[in-house]
C-alpha positions as MATLAB code, in Angstrom:
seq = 'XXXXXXXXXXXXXXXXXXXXXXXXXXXXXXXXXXXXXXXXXXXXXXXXXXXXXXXXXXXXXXXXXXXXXXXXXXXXXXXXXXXXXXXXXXXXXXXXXXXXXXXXXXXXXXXXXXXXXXXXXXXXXXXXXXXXXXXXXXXXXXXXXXXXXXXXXXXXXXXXXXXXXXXXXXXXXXXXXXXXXXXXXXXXXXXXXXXXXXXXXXXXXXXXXXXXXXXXXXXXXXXXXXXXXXXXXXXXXXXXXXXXXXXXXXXXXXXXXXXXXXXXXXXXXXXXXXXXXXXXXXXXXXXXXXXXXXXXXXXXXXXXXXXXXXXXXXXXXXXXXXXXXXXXXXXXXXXXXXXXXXXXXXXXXXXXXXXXXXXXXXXXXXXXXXXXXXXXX';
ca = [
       4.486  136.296  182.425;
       6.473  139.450  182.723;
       7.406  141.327  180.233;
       4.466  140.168  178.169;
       0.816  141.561  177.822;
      -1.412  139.750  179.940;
      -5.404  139.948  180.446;
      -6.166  139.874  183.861;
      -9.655  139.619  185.385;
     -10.317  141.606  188.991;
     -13.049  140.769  190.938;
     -14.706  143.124  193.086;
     -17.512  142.122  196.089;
     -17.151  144.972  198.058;
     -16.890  148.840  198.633;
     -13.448  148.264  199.987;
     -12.284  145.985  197.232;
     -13.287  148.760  195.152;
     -10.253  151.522  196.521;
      -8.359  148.720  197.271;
      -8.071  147.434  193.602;
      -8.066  151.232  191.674;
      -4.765  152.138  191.736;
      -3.961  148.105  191.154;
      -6.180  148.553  188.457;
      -4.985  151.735  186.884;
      -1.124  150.791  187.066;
      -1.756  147.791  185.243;
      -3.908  149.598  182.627;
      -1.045  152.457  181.875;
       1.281  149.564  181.578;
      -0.798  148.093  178.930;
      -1.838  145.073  180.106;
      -5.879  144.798  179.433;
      -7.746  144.455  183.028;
     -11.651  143.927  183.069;
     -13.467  144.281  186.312;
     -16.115  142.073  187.457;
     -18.150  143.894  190.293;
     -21.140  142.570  192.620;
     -23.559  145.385  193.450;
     -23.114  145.348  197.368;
     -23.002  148.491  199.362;
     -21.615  151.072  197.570;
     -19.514  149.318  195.147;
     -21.255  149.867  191.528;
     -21.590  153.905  193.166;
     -17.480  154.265  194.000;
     -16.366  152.361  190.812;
     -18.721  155.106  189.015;
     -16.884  157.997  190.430;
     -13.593  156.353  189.159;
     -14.781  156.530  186.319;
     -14.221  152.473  185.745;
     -16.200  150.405  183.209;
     -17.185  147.144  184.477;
     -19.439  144.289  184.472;
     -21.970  143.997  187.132;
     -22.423  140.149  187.684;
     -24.659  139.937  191.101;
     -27.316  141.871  192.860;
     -27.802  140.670  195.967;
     -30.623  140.197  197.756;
     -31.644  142.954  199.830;
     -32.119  140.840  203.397;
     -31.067  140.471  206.687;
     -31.116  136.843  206.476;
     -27.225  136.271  205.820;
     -28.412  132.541  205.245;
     -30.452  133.524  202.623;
     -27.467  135.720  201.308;
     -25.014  132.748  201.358;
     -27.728  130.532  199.005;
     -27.935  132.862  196.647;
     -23.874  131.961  196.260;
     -23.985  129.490  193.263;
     -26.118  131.664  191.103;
     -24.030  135.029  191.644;
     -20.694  132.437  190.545;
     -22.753  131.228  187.739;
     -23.548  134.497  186.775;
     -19.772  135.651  186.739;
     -18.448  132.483  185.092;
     -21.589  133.219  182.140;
     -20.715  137.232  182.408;
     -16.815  136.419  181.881;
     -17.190  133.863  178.919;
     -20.137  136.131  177.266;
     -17.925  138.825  177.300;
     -15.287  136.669  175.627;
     -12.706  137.787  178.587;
     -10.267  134.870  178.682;
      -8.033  135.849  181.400;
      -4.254  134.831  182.202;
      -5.085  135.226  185.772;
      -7.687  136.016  188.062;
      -7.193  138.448  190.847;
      -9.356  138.364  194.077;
     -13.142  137.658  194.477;
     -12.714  134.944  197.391;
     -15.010  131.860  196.758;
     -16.621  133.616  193.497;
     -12.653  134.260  191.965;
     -11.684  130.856  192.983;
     -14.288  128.911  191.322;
     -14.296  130.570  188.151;
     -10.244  130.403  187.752;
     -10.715  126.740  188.902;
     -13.654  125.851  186.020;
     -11.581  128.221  183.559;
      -8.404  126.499  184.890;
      -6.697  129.915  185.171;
      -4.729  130.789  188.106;
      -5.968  133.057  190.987;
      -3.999  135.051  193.324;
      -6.047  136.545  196.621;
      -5.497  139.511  199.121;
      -7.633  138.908  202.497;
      -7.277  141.032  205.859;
      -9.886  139.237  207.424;
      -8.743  136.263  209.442;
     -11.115  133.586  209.033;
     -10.582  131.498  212.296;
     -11.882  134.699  214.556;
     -14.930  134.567  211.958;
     -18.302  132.665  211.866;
     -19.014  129.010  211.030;
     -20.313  129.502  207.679;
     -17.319  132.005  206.789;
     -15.007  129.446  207.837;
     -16.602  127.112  205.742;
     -16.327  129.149  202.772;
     -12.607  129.694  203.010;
     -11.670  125.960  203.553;
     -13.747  125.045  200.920;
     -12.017  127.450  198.607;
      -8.512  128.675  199.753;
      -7.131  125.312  198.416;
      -7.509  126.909  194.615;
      -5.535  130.580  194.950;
      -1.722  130.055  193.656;
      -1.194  132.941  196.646;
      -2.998  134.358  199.482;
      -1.746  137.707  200.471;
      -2.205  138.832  203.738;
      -1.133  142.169  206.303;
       1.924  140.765  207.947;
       0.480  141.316  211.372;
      -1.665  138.256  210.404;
      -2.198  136.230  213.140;
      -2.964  132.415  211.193;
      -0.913  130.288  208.850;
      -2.561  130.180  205.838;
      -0.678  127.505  204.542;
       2.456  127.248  201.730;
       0.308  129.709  199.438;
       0.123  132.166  202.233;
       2.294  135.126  201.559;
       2.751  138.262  204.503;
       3.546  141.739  203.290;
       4.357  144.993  205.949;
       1.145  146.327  204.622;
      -2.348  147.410  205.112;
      -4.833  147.183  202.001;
      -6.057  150.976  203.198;
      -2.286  151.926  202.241;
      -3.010  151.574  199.039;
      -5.705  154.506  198.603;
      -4.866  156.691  201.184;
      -0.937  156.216  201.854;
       0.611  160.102  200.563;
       1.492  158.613  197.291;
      -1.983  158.250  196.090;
      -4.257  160.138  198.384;
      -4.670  164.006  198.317;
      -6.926  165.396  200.808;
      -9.640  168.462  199.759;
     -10.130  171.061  201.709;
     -13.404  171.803  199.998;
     -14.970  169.028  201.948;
     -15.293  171.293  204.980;
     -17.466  173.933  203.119;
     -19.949  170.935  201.995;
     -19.991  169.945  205.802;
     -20.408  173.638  206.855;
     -17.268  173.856  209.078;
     -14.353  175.760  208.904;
     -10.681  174.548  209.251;
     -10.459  175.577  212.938;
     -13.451  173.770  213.633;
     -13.714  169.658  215.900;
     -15.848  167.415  214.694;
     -15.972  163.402  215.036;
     -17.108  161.267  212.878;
     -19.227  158.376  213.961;
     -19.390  154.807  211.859;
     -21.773  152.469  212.136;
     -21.729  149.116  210.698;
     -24.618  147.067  209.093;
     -23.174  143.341  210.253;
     -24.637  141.622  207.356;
     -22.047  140.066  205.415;
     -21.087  136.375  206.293;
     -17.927  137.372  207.924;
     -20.003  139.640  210.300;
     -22.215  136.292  211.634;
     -21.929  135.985  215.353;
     -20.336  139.671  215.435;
     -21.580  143.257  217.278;
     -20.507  146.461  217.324;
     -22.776  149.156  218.980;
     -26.281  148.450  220.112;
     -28.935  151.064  219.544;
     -28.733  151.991  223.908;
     -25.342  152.971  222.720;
     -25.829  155.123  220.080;
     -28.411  157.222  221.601;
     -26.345  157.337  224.825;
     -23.039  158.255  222.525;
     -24.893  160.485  221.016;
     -25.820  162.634  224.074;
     -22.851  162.410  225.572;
     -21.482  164.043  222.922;
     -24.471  166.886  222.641;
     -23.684  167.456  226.145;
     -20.057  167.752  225.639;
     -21.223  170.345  222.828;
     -19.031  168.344  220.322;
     -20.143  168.800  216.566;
     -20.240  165.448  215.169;
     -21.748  163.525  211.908;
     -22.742  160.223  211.049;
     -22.201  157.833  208.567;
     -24.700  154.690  208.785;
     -24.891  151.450  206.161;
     -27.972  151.078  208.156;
     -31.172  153.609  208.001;
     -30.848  156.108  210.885;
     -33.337  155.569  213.676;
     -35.657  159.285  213.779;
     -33.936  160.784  216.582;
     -30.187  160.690  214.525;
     -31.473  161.423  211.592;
     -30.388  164.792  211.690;
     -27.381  163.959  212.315;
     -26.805  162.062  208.976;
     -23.401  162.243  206.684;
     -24.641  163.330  203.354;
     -21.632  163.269  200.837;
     -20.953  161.366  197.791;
     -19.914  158.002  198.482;
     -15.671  158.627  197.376;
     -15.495  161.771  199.710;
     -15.678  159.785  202.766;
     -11.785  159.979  203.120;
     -12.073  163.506  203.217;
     -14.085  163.162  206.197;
     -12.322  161.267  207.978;
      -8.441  163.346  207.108;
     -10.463  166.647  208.640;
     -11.969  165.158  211.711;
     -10.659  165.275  214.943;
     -11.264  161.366  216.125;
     -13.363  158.645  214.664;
     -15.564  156.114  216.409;
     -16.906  153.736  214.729;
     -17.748  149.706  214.827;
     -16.119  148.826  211.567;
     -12.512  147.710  211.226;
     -11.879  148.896  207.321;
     -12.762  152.939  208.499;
     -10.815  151.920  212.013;
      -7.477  151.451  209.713;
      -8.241  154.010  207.396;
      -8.122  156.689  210.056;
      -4.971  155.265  211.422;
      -3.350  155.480  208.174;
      -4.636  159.313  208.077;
      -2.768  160.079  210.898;
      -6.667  160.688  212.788;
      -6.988  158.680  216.329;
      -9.834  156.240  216.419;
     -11.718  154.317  219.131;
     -13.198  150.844  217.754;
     -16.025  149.115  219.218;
     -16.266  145.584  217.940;
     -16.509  142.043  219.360;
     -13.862  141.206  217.076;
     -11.787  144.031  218.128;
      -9.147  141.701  220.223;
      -8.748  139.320  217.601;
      -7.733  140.550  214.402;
      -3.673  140.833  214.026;
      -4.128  144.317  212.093;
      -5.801  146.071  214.884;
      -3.232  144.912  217.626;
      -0.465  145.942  215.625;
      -2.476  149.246  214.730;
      -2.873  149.976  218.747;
       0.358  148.183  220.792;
       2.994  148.932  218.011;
       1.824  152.642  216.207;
      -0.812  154.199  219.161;
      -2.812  155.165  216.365;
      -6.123  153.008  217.780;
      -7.805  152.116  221.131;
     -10.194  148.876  220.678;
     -12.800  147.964  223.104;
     -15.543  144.866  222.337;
     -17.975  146.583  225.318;
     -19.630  149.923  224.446;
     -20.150  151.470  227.569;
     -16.002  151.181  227.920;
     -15.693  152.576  224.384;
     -17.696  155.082  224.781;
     -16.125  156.343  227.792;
     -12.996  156.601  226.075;
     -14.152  159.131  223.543;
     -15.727  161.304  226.270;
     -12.197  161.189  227.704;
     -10.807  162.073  224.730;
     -12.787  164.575  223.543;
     -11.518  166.820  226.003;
      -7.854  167.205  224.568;
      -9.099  167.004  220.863;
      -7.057  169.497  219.973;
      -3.822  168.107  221.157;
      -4.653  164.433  219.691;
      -4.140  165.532  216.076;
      -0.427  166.619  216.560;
       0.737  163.434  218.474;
      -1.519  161.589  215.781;
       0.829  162.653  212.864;
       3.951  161.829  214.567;
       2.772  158.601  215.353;
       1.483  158.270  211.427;
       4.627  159.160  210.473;
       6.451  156.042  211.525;
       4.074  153.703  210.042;
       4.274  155.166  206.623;
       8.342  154.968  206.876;
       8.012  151.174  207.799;
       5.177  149.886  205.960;
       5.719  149.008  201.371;
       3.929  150.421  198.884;
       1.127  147.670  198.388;
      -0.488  148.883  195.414;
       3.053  148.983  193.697;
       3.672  145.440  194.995;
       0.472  144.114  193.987;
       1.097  145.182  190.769;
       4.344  143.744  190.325;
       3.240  140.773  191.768;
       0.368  140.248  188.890;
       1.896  141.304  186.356;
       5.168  139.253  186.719;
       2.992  135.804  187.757;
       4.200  133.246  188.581;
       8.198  134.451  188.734;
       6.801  137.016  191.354;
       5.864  134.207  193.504;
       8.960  132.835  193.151;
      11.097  135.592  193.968;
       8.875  136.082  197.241;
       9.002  132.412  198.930;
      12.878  132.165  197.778;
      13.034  135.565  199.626;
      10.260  137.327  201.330;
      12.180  140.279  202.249;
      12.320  141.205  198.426;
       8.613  142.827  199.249;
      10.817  146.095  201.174;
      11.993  147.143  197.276;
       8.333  148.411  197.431;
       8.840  150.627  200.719;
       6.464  153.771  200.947;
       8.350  156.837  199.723;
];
């Protein structure tokens, strides 16, 4: 469809969706193509797509349980409820981008095609996640995935020298502002670490663990008795004793947090890569730590990460390292420096890719290499 003006539907599920798809999003817009969002209010999503200052349609409000089965039933309503949302709002898209099983469906009852971009490897993932994505990967005209992707995906399954995080935070399209250190009352000169700590309640995160609650507390006084300033951001409520100790920023200033810090620890692999890409080392402690392609390339090809599925062995790695904090940052850039000369511009590939449907796909299987036009400048 290149060269023509195309409506194209994005769906958004989650807070990382959300900076994935906004420059996507914007590029598409200034080229005059009309692009309607379709968000699900999970995490922060509906909060971060505010601050962009996006218009959108909220289609689902999930459930606020634990219960991740209970989650997953509430699946046919919430695609109900964007198929309804989509034709009430007389959107008749050329193609829909994203939304996993919720995108698929839809483009599949609206017989419009769907192209999808996944880090998450679903064989290292739960039963039920599994599920979802061989029930539904059959409908995408592309899946496009990091290129340190470990599965075959099948003939739709397209690899790009990317990371989605590259496509908010690469130099291009991420400033960082100093003014962040006055809100966290620290000066330039000062350490700090920033601590992460995941919720594991989406369906991907079934079966999975990052830090118990005996390591927390035992992080955290480790780290009190190191006298290491430190803050914490929590998708969880904070048990009493770290309360204190509680990250309290707006939602899109997170990145700031993490450019200034001196090291990041944290049980989540989406803040994991966005430190690397920062140039800021990380320690991740995650069961699934050894199994996704993106963190192994992230830690045995750049340096930039040190994984660990136990806590106590995680944990002793940041009390090693936060004795030479001040020399990490240095080596850190260097290190960040070579990944941003290898790895494409993916928000400038997406784009092209979208907007020039289906020749881009085309182009790409004929020759996959055609994705380095895009490289990071």
């Amino acid at each position: 469809m290149g060269g023509n003006k195309m409506n194209i539907l994005i769906v958004v599920n989650t807070p990382a969706q959300a900076h994935f798809y906004k420059n996507i999003y914007t590029a598409l817009k200034d080229k005059g193509h009309s692009v309607f969002l379709l968000a699900r209010n999970y995490g922060d999503t509906i909060e971060l797509l505010n601050s962009f200052g996006f218009d959108y349609i909220m289609y689902s409000d999930p459930l606020v349980s634990s219960n991740k089965l209970l989650k997953t039933a509430q699946f046919p309503l919430d695609v109900m409820s964007a198929l309804l949302k989509t034709i009430k709002n007389k959107i008749k898209p050329d193609v829909i981008v994203g939304g996993g099983g919720y995108g698929a469906i839809i483009s599949e009852i609206l017989n419009v095609p769907n192209i999808w971009y996944m880090d998450g490897e679903p064989m290292f993932y739960s039963g039920l996640y599994q599920l979802e994505f061989k029930m539904f990967s059959r409908i995408p005209r592309a899946i496009i995935t990091p290129k340190a992707f470990r599965q075959s995906l099948g003939n739709q399954h397209i690899k790009v020298d990317s990371y989605k995080e590259l496509s908010y935070l690469s130099p291009k399209y991420y400033n960082p502002n100093p003014d962040i250190l006055h809100e966290l009352g620290v000066s330039k000169h000062d350490t700090y670490l920033l601590l992460r700590f995941n919720a594991f309640d989406a369906l991907h995160d079934v079966n999975l663990y990052g830090l118990s609650y005996e390591d927390k507390i035992y992080l955290i006084k480790k780290l009190e008795k190191l006298g290491i300033k430190f803050f914490i951001s929590s998708e969880l409520p904070l048990p009493a004793p770290l309360e204190k100790y509680k990250l309290s920023i707006p939602k899109h200033r997170i990145h700031d947090v993490i450019y200034y810090s001196s090291m990041l620890v944290a049980d989540t692999g989406t803040m994991v890569t966005e430190a690397a890409v920062l140039g800021v080392p990380a320690v991740m402690i995650n069961s699934s730590a050894w199994k996704v392609g993106v963190f192994e390339e992230l830690e045995e090809r750049y340096g930039l990460i040190y994984r660990y599925s136990r806590g106590d062995k995680g944990i002793s790695k940041v009390v090693e390292l936060s004795e030479r904090l001040s020399l990490l940052k240095r080596k850190w850039k260097k290190k960040q420096k070579r990944l941003l000369k290898e790895k494409i511009d993916i928000s400038a590939f997406m784009t092209w890719v979208i907007e020039n449907y289906p020749q881009s796909l085309h182009e790409l299987q004929e020759n996959p290499k055609i994705q380095y036009k895009f490289k990071a400048r």
